[in-house]
Biotite code that builds the C-alpha atoms (Angstrom):
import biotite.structure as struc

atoms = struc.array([
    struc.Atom([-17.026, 4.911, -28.763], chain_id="A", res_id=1, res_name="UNK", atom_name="CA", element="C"),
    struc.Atom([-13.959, 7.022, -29.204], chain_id="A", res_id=2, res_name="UNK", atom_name="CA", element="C"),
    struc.Atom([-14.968, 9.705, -26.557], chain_id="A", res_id=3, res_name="UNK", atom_name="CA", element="C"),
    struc.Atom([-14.982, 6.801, -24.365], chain_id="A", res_id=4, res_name="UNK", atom_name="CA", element="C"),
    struc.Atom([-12.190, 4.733, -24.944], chain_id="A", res_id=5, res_name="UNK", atom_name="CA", element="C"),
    struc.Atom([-10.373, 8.342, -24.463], chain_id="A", res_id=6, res_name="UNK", atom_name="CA", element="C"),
    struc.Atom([-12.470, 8.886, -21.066], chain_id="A", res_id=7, res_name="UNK", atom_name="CA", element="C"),
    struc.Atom([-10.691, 4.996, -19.678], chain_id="A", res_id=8, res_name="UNK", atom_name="CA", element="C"),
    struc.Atom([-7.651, 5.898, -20.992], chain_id="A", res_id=9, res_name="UNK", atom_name="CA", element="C"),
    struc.Atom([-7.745, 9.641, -19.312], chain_id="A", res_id=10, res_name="UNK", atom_name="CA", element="C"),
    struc.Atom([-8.620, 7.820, -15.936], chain_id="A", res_id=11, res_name="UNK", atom_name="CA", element="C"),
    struc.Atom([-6.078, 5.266, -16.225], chain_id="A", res_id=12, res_name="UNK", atom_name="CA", element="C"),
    struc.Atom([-3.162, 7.693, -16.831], chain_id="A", res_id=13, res_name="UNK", atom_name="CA", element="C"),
    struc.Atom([-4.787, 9.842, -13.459], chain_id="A", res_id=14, res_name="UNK", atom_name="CA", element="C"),
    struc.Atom([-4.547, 6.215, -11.658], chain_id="A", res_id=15, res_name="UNK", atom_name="CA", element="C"),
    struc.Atom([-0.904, 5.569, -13.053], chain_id="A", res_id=16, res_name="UNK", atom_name="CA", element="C"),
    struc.Atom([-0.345, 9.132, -11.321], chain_id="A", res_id=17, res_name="UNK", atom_name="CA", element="C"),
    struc.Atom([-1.912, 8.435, -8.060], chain_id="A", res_id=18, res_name="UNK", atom_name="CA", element="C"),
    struc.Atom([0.242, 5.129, -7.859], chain_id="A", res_id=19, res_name="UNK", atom_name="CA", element="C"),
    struc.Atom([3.776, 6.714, -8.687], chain_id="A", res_id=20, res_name="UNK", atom_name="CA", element="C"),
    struc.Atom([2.383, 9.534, -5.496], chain_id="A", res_id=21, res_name="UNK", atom_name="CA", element="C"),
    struc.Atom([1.541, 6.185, -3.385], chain_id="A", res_id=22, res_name="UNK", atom_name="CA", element="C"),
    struc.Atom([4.867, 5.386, -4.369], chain_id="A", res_id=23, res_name="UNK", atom_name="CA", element="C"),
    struc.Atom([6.977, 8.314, -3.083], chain_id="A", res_id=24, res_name="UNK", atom_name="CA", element="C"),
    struc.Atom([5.103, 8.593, -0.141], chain_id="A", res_id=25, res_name="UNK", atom_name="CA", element="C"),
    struc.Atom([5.590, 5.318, 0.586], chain_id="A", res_id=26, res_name="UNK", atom_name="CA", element="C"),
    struc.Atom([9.489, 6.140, 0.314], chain_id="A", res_id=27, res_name="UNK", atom_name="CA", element="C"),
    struc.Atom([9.364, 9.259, 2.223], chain_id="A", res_id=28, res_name="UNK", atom_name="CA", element="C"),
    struc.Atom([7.764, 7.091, 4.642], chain_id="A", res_id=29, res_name="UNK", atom_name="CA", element="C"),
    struc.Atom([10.680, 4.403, 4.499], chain_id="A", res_id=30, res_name="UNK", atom_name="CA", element="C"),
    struc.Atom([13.160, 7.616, 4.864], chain_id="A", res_id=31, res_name="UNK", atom_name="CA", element="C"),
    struc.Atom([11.902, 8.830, 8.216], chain_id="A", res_id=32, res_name="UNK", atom_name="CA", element="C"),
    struc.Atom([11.567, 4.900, 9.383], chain_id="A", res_id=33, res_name="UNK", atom_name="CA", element="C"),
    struc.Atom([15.412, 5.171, 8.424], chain_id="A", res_id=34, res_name="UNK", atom_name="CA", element="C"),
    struc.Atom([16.087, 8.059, 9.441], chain_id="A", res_id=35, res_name="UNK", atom_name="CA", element="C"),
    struc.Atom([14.727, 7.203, 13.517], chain_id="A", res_id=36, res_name="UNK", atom_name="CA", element="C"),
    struc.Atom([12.821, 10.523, 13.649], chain_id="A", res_id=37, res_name="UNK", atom_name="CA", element="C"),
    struc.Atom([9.262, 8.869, 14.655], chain_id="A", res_id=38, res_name="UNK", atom_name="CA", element="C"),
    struc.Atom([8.254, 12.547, 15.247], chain_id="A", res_id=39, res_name="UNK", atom_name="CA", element="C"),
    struc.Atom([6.965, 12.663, 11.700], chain_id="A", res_id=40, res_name="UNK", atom_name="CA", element="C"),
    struc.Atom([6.069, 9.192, 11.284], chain_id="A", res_id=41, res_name="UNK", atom_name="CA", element="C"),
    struc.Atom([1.726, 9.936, 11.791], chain_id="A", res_id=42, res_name="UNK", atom_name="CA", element="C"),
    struc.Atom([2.403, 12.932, 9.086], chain_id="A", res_id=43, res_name="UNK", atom_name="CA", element="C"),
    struc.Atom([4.113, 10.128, 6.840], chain_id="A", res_id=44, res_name="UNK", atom_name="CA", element="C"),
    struc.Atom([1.448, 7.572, 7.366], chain_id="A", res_id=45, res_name="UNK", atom_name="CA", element="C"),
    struc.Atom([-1.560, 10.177, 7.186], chain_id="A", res_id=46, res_name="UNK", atom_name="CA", element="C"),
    struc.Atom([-0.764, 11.059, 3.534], chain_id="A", res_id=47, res_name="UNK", atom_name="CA", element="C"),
    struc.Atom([-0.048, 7.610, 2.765], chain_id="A", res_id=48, res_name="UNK", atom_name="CA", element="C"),
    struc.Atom([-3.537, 7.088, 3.733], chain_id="A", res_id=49, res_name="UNK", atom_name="CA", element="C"),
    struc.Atom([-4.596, 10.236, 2.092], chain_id="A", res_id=50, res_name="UNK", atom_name="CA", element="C"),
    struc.Atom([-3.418, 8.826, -1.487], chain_id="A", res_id=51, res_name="UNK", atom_name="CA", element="C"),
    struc.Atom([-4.653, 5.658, -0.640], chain_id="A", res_id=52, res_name="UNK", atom_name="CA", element="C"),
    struc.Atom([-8.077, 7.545, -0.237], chain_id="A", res_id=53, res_name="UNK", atom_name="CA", element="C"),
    struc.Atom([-7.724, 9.357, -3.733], chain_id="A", res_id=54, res_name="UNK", atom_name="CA", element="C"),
    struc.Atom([-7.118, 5.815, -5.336], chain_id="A", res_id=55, res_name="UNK", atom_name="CA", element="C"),
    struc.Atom([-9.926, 4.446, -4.023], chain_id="A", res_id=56, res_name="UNK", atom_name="CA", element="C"),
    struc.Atom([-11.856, 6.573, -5.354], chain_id="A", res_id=57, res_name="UNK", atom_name="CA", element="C"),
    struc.Atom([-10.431, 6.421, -8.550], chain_id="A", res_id=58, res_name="UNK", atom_name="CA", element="C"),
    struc.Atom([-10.554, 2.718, -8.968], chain_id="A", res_id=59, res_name="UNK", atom_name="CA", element="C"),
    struc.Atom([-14.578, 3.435, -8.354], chain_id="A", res_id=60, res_name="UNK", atom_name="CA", element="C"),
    struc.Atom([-14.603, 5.576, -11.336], chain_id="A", res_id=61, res_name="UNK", atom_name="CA", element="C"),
    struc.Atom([-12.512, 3.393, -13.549], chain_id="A", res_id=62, res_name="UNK", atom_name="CA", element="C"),
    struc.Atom([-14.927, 0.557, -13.301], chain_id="A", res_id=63, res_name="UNK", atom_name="CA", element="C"),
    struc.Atom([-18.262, 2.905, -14.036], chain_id="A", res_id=64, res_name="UNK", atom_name="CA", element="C"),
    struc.Atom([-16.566, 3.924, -16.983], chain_id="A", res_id=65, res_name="UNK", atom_name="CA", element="C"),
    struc.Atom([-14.873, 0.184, -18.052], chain_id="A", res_id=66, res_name="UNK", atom_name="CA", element="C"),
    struc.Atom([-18.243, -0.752, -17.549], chain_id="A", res_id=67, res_name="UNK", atom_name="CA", element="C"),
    struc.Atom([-19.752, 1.704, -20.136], chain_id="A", res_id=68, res_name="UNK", atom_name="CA", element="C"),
    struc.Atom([-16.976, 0.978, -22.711], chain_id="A", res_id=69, res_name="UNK", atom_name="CA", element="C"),
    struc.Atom([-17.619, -2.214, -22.024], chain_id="A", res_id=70, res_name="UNK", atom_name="CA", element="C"),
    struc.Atom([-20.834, -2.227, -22.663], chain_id="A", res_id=71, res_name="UNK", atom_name="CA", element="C"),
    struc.Atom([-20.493, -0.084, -26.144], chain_id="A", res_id=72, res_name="UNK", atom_name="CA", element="C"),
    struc.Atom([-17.938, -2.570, -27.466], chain_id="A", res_id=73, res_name="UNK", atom_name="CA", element="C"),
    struc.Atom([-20.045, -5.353, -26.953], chain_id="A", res_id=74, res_name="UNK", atom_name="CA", element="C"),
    struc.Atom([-18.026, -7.203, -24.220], chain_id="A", res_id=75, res_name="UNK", atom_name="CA", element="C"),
    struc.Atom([-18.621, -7.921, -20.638], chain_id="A", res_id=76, res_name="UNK", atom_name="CA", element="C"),
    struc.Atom([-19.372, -5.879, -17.584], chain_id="A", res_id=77, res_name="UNK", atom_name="CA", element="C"),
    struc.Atom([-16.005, -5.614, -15.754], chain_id="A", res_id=78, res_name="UNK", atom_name="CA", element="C"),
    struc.Atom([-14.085, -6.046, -18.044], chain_id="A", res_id=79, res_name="UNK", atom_name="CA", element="C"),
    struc.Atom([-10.447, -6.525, -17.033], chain_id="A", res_id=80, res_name="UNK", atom_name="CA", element="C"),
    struc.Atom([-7.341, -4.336, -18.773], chain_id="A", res_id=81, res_name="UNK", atom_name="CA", element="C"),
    struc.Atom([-6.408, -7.462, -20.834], chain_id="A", res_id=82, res_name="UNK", atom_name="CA", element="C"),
    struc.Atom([-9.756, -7.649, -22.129], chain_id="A", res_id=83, res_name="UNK", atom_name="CA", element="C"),
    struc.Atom([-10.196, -4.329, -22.897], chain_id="A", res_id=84, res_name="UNK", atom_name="CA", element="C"),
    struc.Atom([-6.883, -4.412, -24.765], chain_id="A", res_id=85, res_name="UNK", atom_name="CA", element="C"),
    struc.Atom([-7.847, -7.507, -26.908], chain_id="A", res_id=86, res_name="UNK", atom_name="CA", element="C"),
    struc.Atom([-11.487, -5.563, -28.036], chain_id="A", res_id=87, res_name="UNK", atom_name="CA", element="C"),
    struc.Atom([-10.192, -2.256, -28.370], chain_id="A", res_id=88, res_name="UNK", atom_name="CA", element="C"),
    struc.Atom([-9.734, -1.007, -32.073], chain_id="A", res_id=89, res_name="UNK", atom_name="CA", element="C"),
    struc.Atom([-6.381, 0.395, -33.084], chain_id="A", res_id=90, res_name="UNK", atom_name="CA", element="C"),
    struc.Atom([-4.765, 2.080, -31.362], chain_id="A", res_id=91, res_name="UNK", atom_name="CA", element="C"),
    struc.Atom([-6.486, 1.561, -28.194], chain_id="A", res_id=92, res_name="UNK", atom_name="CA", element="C"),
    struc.Atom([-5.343, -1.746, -27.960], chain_id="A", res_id=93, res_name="UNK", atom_name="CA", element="C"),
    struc.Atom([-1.810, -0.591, -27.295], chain_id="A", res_id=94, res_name="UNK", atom_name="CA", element="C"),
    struc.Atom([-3.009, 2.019, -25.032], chain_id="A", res_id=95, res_name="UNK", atom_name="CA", element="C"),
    struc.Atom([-4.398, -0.137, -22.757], chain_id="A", res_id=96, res_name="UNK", atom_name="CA", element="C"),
    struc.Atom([-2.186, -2.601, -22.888], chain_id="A", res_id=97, res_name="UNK", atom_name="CA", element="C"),
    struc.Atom([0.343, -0.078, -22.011], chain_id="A", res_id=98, res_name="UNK", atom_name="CA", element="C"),
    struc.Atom([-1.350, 0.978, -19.342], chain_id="A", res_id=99, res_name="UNK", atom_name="CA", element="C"),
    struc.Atom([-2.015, -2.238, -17.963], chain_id="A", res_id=100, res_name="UNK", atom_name="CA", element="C"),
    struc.Atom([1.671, -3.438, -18.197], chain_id="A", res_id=101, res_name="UNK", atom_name="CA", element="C"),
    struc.Atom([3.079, 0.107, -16.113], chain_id="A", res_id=102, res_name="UNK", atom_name="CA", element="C"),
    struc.Atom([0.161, -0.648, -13.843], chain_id="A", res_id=103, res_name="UNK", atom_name="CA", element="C"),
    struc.Atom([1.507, -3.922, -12.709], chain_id="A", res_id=104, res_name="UNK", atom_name="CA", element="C"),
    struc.Atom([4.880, -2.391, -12.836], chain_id="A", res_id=105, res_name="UNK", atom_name="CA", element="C"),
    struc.Atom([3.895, -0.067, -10.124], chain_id="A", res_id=106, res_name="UNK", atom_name="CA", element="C"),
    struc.Atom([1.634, -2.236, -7.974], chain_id="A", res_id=107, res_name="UNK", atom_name="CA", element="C"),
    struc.Atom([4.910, -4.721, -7.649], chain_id="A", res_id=108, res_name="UNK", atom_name="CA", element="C"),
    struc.Atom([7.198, -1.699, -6.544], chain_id="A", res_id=109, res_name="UNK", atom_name="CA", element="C"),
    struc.Atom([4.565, -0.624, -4.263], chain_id="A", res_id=110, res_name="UNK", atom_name="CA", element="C"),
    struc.Atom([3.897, -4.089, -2.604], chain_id="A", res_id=111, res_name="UNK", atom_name="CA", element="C"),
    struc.Atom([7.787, -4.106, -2.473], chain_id="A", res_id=112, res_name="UNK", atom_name="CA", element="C"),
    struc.Atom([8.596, -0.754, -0.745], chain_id="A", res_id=113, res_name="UNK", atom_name="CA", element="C"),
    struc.Atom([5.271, -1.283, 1.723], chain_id="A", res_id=114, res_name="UNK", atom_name="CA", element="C"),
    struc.Atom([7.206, -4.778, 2.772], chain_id="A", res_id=115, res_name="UNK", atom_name="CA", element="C"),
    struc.Atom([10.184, -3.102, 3.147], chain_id="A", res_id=116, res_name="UNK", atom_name="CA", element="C"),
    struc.Atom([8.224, -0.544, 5.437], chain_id="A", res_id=117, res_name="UNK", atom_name="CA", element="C"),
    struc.Atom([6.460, -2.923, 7.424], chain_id="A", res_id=118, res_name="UNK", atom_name="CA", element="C"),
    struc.Atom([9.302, -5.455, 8.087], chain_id="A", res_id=119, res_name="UNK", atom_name="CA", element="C"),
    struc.Atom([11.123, -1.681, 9.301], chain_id="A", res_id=120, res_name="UNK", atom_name="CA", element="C"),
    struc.Atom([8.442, -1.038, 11.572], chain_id="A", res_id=121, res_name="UNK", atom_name="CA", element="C"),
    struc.Atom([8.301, -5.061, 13.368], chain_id="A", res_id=122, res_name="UNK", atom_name="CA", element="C"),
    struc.Atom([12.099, -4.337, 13.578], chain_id="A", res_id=123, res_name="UNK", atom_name="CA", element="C"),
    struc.Atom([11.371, -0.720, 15.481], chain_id="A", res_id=124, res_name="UNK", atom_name="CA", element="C"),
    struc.Atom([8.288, -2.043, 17.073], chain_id="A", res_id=125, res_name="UNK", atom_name="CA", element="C"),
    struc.Atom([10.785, -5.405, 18.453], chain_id="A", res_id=126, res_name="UNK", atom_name="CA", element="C"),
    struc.Atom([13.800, -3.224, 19.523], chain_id="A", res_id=127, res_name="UNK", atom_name="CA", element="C"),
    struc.Atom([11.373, -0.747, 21.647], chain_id="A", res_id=128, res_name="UNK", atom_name="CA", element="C"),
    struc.Atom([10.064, -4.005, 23.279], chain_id="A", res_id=129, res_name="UNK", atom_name="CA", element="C"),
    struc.Atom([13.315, -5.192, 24.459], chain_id="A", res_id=130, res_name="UNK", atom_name="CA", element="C"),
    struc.Atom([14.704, -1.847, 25.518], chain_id="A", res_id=131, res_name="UNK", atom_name="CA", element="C"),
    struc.Atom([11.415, -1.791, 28.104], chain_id="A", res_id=132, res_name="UNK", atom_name="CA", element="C"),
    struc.Atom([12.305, -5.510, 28.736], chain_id="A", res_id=133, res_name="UNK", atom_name="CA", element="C"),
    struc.Atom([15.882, -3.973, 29.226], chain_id="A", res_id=134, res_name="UNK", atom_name="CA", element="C"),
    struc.Atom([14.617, -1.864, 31.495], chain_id="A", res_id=135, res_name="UNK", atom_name="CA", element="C"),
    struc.Atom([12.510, -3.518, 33.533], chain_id="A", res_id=136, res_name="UNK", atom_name="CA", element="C"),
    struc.Atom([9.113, -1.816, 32.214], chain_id="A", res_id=137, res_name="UNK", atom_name="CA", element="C"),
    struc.Atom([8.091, -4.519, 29.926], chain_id="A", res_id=138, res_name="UNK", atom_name="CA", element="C"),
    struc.Atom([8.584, -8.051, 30.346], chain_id="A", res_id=139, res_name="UNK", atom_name="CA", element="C"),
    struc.Atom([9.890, -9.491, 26.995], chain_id="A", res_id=140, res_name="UNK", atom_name="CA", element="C"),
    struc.Atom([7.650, -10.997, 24.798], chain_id="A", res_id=141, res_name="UNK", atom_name="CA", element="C"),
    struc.Atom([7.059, -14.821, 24.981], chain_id="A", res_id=142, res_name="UNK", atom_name="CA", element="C"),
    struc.Atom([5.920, -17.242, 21.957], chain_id="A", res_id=143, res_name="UNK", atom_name="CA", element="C"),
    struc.Atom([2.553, -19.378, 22.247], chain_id="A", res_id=144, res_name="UNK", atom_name="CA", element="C"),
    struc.Atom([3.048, -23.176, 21.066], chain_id="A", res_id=145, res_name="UNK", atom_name="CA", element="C"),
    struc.Atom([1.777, -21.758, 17.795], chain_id="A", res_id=146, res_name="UNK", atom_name="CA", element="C"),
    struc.Atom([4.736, -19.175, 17.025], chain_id="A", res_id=147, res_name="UNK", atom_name="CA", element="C"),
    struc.Atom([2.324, -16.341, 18.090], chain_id="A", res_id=148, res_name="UNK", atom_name="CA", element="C"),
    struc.Atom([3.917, -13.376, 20.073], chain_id="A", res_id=149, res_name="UNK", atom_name="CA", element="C"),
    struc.Atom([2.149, -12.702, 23.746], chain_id="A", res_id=150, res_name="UNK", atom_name="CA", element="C"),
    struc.Atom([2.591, -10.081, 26.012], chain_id="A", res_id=151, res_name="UNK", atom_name="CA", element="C"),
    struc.Atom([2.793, -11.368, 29.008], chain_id="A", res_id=152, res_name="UNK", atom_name="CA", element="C"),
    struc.Atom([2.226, -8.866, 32.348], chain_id="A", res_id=153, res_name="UNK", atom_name="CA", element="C"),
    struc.Atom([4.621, -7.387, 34.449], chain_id="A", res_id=154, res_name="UNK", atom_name="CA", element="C"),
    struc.Atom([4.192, -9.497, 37.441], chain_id="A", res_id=155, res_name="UNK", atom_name="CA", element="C"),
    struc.Atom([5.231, -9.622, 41.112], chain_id="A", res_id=156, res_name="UNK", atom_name="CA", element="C"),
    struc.Atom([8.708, -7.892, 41.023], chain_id="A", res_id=157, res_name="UNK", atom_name="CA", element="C"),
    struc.Atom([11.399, -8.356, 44.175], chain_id="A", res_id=158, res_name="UNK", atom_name="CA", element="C"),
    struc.Atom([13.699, -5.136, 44.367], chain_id="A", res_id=159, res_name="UNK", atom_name="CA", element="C"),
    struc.Atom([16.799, -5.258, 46.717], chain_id="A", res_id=160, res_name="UNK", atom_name="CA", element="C"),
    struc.Atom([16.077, -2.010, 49.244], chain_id="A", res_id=161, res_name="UNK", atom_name="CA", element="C"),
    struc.Atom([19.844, -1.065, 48.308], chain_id="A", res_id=162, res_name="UNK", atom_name="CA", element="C"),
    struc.Atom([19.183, -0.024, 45.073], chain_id="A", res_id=163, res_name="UNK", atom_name="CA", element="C"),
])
């Protein structure tokens, strides 16, 4: 049981990585969102998706091998973190539990820096939107009754011949 409580532990520390890379490419994404320079925006978003990927796959292998250690200590299939903690002998239980706790701690900075980058991008998305409405290539975006943005055609225009 020890070669496999080490093998969960192993893969949780590789996840823990994996999330603190999601993190700083999430911020190097939020820097060139800052920054204006769009140019490298597709790079920024391709290797959040990239890590993204890698955790994916991760999170696959971390629940074969829960499921073994689960199985070996006599608990349920999928076991969570918590549970794995509170049926792991010393000091396992700690282990886990630690991991579990910086875990969380990540996924919350995470959730908050991708909020942070999507509210950045409505704001970028909104300001190119009225600088076409601005000038005159876009309409500006209407509301439906149900607070819903629509685009809404250009539409018969009049010009004055003087222009």
């Amino acid at each position: 049981m020890q070669a496999e409580l080490g093998e969960v532990s192993n893969i949780l520390w590789r996840e823990r990585q994996l999330l603190e890379l999601l993190m700083f490419k999430l911020e190097e994404e939020q820097l060139v969102l800052a920054s204006g320079r769009t140019r490298w925006l597709q790079h920024a978003t391709r290797e959040v998706e990239a890590v993204l990927g890698e955790i994916k796959r991760m999170e696959l292998d971390r629940a074969v091998h829960v499921d073994a250690l689960a199985r070996v200590m006599g608990s349920t299939e999928s076991a969570t973190l918590r549970e794995l903690s509170e049926h792991a002998p010393a000091p396992w239980d700690l282990i886990f539990s630690e991991h579990r706790n910086a875990l969380m701690e990540l996924t919350l900075e995470i959730d908050s820096v991708a909020k942070s980058n999507r509210d950045m991008l409505n704001r970028g998305q909104a300001a190119t939107r009225d600088a076409l409405a601005a000038l005159g290539e876009q309409e500006p975006a209407a509301y439906s009754p149900t607070g819903q943005s629509t685009e809404r055609g250009l539409g018969n225009r009049l010009f004055d011949s003087a222009m």
